[in-house]
Backbone bond lengths (Angstrom), bond angles and torsions (degrees), N, CA, C in turn:
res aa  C-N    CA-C-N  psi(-1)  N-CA   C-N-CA  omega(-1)  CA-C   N-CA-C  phi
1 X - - - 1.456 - - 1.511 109.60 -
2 X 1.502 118.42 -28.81 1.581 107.07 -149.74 1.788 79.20 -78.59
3 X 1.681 121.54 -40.62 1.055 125.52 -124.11 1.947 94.07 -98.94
4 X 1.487 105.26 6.76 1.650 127.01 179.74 1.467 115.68 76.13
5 X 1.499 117.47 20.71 1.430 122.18 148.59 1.301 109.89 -40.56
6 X 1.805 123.40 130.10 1.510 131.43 177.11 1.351 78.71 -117.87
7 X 1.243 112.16 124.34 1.749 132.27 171.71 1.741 97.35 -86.86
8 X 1.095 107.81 -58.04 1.666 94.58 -174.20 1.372 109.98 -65.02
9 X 1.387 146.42 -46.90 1.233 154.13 -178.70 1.897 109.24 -53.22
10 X 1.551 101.50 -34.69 1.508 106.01 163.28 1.589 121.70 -57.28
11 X 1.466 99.19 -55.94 1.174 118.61 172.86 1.694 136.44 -49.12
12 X 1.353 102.15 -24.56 1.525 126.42 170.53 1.319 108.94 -106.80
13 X 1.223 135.06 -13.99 1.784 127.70 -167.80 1.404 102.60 -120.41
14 X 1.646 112.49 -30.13 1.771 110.06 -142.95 1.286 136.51 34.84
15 X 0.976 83.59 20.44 1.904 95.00 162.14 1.635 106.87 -90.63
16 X 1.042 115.22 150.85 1.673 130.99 -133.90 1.783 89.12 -128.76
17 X 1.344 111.19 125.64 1.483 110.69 168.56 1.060 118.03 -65.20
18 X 1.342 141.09 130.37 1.425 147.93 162.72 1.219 114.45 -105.64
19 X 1.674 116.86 111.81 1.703 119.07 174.42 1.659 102.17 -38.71
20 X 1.123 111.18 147.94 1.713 124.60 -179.40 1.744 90.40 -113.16
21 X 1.381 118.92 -15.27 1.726 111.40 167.69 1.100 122.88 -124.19
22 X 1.372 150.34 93.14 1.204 130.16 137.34 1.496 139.93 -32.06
23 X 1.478 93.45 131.63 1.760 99.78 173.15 1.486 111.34 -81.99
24 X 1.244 103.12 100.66 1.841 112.19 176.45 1.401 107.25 -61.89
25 X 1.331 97.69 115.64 1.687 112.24 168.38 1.545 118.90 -141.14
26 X 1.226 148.96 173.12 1.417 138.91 -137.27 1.951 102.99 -85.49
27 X 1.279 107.16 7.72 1.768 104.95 -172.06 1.494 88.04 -115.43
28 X 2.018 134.26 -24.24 1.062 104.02 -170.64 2.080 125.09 -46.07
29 X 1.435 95.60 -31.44 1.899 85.32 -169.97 1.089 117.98 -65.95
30 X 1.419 110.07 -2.18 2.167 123.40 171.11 1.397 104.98 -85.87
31 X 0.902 102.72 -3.42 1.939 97.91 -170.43 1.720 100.79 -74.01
32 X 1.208 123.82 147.89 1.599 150.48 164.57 1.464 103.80 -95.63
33 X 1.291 108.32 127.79 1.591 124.99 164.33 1.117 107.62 -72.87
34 X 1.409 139.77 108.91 1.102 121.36 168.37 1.523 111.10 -71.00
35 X 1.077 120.50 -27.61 1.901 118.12 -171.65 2.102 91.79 -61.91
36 X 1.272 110.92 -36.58 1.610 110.17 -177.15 1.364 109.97 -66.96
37 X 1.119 103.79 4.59 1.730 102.35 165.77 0.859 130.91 -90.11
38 X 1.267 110.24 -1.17 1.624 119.10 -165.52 1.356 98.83 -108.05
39 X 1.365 135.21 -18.60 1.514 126.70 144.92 1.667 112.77 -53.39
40 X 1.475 82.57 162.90 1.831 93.94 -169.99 1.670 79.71 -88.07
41 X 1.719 113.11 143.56 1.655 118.64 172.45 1.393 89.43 -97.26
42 X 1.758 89.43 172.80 1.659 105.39 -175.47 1.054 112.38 -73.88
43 X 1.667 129.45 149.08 1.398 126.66 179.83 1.254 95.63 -80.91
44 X 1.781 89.44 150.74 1.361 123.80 -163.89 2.028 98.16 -68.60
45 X 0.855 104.92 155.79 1.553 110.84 173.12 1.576 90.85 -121.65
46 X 2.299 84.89 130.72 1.639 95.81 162.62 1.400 93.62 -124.59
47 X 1.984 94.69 161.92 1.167 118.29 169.75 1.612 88.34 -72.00
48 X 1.106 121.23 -76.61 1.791 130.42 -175.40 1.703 110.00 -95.80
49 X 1.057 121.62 118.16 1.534 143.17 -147.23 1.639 83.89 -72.65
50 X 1.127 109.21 134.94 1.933 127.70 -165.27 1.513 127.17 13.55
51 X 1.637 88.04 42.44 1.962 99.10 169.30 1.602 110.76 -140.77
52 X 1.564 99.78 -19.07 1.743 90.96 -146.97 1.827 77.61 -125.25
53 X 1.693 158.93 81.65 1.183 111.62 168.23 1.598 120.02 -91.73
54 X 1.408 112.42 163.94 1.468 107.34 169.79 1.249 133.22 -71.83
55 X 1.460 113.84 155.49 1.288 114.64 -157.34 1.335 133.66 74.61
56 X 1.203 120.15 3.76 1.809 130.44 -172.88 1.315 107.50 -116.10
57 X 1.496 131.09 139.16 1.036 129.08 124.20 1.414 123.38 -18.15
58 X 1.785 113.87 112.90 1.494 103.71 166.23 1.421 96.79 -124.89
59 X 1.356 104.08 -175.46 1.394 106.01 176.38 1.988 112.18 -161.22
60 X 1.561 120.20 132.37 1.359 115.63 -159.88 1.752 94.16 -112.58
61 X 1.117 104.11 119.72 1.318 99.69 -178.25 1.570 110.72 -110.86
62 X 1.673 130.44 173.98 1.248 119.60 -172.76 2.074 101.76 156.80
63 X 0.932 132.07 131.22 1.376 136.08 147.14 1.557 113.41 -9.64
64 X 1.573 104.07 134.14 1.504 85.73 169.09 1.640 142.61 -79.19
65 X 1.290 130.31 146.19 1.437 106.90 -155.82 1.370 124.25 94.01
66 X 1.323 118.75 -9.04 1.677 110.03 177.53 1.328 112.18 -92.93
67 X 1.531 114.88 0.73 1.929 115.09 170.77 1.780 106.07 108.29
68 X 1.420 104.74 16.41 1.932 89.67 158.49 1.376 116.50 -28.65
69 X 1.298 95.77 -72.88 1.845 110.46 -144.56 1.313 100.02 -60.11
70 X 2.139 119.93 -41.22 1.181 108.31 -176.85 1.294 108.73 -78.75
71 X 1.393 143.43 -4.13 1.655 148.68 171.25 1.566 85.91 -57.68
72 X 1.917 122.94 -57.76 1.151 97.18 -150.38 1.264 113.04 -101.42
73 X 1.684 113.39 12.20 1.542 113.84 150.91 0.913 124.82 -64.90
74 X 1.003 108.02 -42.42 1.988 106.23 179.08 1.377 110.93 -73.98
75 X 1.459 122.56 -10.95 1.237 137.80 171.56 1.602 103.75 -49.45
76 X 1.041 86.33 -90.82 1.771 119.72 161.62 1.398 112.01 -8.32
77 X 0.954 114.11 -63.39 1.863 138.19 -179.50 1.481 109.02 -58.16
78 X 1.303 111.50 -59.16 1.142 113.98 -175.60 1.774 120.86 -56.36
79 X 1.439 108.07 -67.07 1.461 122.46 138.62 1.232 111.49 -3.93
80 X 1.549 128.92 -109.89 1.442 135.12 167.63 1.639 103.30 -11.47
81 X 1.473 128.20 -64.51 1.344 126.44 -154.26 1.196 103.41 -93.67
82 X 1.087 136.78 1.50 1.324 142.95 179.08 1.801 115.71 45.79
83 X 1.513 90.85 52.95 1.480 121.81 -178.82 1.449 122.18 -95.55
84 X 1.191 147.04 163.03 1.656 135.81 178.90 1.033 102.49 -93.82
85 X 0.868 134.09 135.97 1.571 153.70 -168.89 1.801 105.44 -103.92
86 X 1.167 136.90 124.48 1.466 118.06 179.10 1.137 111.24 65.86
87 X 1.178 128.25 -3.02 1.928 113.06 -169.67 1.747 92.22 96.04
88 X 1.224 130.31 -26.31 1.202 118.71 -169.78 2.168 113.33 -80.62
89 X 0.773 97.39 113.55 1.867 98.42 172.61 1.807 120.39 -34.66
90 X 1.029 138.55 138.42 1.068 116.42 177.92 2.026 110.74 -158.31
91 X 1.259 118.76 123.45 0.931 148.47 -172.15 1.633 102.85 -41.68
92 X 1.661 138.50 111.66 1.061 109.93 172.86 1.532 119.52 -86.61
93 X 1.502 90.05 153.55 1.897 107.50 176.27 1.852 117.30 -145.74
94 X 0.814 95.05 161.96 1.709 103.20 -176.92 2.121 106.28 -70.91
95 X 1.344 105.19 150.49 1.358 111.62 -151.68 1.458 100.85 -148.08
96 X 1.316 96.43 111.90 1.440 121.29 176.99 1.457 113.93 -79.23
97 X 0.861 146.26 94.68 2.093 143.40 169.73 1.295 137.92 -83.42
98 X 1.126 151.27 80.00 1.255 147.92 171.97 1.519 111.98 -91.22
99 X 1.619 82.28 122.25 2.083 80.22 -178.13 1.753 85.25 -117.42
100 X 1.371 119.69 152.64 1.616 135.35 163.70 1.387 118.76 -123.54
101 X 1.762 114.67 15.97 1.072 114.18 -175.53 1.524 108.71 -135.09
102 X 1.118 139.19 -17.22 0.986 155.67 169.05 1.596 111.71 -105.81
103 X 1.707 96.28 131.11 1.348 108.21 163.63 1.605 141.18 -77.21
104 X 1.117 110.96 173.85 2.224 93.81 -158.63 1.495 76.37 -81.57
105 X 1.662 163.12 -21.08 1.265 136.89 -168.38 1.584 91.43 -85.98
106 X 1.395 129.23 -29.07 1.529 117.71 -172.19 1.533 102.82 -69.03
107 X 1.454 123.61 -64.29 1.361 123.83 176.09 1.455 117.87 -44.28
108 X 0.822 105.33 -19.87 2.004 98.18 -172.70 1.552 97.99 -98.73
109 X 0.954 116.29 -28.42 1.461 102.86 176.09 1.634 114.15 -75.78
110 X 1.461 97.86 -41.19 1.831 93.05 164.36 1.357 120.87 -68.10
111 X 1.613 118.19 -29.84 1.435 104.78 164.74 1.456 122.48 -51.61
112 X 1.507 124.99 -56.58 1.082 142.69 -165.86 2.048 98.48 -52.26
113 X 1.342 104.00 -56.16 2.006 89.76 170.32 1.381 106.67 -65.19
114 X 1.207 126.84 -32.96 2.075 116.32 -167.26 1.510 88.90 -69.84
115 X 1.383 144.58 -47.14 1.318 135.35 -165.96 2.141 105.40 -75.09
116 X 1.090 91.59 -28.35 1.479 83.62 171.89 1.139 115.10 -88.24
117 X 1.629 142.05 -32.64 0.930 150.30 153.54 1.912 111.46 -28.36
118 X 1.715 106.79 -65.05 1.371 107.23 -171.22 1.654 111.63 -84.43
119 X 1.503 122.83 2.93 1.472 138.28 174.26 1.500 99.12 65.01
120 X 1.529 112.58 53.70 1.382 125.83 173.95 1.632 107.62 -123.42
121 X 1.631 107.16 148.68 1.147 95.44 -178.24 1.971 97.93 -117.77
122 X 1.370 112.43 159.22 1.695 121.70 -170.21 1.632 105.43 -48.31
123 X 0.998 110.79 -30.92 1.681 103.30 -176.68 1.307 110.53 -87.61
124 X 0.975 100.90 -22.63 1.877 97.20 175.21 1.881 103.72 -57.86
125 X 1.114 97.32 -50.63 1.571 118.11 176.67 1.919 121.61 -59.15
126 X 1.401 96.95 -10.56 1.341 92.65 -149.78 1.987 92.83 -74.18
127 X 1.227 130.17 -29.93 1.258 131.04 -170.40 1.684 105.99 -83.64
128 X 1.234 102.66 -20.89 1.633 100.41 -170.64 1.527 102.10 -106.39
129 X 1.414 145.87 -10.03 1.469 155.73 133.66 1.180 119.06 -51.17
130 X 1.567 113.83 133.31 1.266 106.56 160.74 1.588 105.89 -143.26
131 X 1.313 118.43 75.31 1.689 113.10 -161.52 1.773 102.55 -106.77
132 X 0.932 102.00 169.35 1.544 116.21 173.99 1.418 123.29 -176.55
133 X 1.254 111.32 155.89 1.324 104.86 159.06 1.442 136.84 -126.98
134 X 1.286 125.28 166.62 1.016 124.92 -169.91 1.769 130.82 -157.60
135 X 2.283 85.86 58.45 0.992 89.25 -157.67 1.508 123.87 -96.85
136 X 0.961 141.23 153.07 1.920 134.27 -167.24 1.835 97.31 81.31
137 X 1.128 102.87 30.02 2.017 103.11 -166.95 2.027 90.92 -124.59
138 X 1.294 100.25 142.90 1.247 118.64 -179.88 1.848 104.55 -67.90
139 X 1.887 109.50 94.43 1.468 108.21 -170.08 1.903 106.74 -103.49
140 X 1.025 90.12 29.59 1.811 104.96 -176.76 2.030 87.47 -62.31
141 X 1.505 105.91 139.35 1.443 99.71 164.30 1.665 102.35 -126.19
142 X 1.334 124.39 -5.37 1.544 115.55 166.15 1.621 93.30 -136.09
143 X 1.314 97.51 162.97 1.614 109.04 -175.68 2.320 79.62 -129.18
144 X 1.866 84.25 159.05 1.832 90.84 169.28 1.487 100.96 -172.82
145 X 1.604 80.30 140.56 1.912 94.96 -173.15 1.192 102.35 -92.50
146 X 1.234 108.94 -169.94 0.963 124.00 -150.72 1.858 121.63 -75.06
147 X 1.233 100.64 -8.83 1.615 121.07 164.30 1.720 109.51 -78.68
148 X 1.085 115.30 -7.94 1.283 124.19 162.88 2.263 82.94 85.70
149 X 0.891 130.83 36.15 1.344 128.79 164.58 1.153 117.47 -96.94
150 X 1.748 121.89 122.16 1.274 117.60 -179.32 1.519 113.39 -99.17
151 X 1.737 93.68 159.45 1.457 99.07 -179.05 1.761 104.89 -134.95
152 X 1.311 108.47 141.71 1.142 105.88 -164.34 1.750 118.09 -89.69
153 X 1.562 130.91 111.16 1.114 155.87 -172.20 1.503 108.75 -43.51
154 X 1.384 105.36 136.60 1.691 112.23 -165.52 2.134 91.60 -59.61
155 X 1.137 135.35 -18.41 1.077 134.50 -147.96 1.689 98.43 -108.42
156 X 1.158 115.08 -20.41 1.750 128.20 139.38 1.325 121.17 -42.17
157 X 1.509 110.69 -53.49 1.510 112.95 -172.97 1.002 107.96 -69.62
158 X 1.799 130.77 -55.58 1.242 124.60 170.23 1.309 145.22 -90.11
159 X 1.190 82.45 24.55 1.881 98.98 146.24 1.083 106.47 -78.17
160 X 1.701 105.34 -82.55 1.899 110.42 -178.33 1.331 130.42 1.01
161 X 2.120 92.31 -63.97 0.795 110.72 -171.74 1.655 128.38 -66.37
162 X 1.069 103.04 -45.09 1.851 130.75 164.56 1.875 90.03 -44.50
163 X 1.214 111.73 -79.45 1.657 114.12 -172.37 1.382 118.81 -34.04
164 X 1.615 130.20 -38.69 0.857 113.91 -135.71 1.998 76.52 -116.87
165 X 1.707 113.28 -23.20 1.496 85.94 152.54 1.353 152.42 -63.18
166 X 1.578 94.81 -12.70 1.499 108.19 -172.54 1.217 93.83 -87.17
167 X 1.526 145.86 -35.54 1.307 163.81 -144.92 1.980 104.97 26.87
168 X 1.390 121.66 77.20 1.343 95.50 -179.64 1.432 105.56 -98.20
């Protein structure tokens, strides 16, 4: 009542009162419209069409040894070459890589079958790749004391920094 809910007018219409004011306080810019739901939202963009989308945090999980890294080399490859990956089609784009588990003689030898595999050769790749490794190497990207406050690791910056020259 205080807030101009008409209970009987609900009761005959079902139409639902909606405050016409919000009390702005530091969570309103988190708030969801629900009435904006009732528009159609923008389709989601994937890197890989209902596994991979862009812009998200993903994450591939699995035992060690069952073939992540080479799943996401050939990942990688495909992407760059604008090859199907899985049978699935896939849009090419530029491709950022950090492996911490594999060494540059392990990766290059799996590169060397994914490029014969996709009938690509390394230089074709060389502008649209950007892999490396950096494995037995200190891959910490925040450090935190004992207040549990993090601080972000010189090896943060030059990533970033590296990433955002390559811009893929």
């Amino acid at each position: 009542i205080v807030e101009g809910f008409k209970f009987q007018e609900f009761l005959q219409t079902g139409i639902c009162y909606i405050p016409s004011k919000l009390i702005p306080n530091k969570l309103t810019p988190n708030l969801i419209s629900m009435s904006k739901t009732d528009d159609m939202p923008p389709k989601r963009e994937w890197i890989v069409q209902d596994w991979l989308p862009s812009g998200y945090v993903s994450a591939l999980y699995g035992d060690g040894g069952v073939g992540k890294s080479l799943l996401v080399q050939q990942l990688i490859t495909a992407l760059a070459a604008g090859k199907p990956w899985l049978g699935i089609n896939l849009n090419p784009i530029k491709v950022y890589a950090l492996f911490c588990e594999d060494d540059r003689l392990e990766l290059t030898r799996r590169q060397h079958a994914i490029n014969h595999f996709y009938r690509v050769k390394g230089y074709s790749l060389e502008e649209k790749i950007r892999m490396m490794t950096r494995v037995g190497e200190d891959n910490r990207l925040m450090d935190f004391n004992s207040k549990d406050s993090g601080k972000l690791t010189s090896f943060f910056h030059d990533l970033l920094e590296d990433i955002k020259a390559f811009q893929p």
